[in-house]
C-alpha positions in Angstrom: -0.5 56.2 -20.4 -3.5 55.6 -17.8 -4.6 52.7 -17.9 -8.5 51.6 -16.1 -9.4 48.0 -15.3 -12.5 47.1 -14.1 -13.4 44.0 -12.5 -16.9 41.8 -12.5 -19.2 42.1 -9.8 -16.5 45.4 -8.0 -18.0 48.8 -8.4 -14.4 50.2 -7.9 -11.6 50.3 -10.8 -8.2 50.0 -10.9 -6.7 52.8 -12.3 -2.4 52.7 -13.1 -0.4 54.5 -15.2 2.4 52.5 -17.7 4.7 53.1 -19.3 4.1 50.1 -22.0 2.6 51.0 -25.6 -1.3 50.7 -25.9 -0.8 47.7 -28.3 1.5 45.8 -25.7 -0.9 46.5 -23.1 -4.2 44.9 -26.1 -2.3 42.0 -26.7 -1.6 41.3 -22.8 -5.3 42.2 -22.1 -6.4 39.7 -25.5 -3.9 37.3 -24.4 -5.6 36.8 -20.8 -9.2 36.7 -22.0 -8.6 34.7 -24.7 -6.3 31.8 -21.9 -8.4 32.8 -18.8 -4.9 33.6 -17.4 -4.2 36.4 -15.6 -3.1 39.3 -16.5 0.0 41.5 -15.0 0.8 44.6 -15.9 3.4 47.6 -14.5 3.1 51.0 -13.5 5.8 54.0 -14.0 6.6 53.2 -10.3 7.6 49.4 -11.1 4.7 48.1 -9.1 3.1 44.8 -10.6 -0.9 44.7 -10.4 -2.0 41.3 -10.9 -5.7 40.8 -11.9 -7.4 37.2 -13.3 -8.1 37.1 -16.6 -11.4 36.0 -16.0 -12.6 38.5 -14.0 -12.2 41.4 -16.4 -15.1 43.4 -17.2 -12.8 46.0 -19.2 -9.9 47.8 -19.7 -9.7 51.1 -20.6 -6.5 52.5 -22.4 -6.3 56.0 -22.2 -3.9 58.4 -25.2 -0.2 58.0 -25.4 1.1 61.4 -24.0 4.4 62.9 -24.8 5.6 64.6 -21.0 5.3 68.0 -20.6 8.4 70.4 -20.9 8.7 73.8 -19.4 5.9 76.3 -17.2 2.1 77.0 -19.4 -0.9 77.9 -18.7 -3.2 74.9 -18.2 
């Protein structure tokens, strides 16, 4: 799943992909707003992308997508 965080006041996103279920990745994103802690999330590569909790502008969760088997036309 991609996943894009933007941050207050940086014109640039963050954008990862996970391998975590949209409503984990909610109730981390709810969890930090609602705390002011920050929140940590992990891409399909096992990197950890910290961001503080109160520096979220958004997150944007993009569709669950089941991988790809085989060769087809895009």
């Amino acid at each position: 799943m991609e996943i894009k965080i933007g941050i207050q006041n940086i014109a640039r996103e963050i954008v990862l992909d996970s391998e975590q279920s949209a409503e984990d990745i909610a109730a981390l994103v709810s969890e930090a707003l609602a705390k002011g802690s920050e929140l940590r999330l992990k891409d399909e590569k096992g990197r950890i992308v910290i961001v503080p909790g109160n520096a979220l502008g958004y997150v944007e969760l993009g569709a669950e997508e089941a991988r790809r088997v085989g060769f087809g036309a895009l």
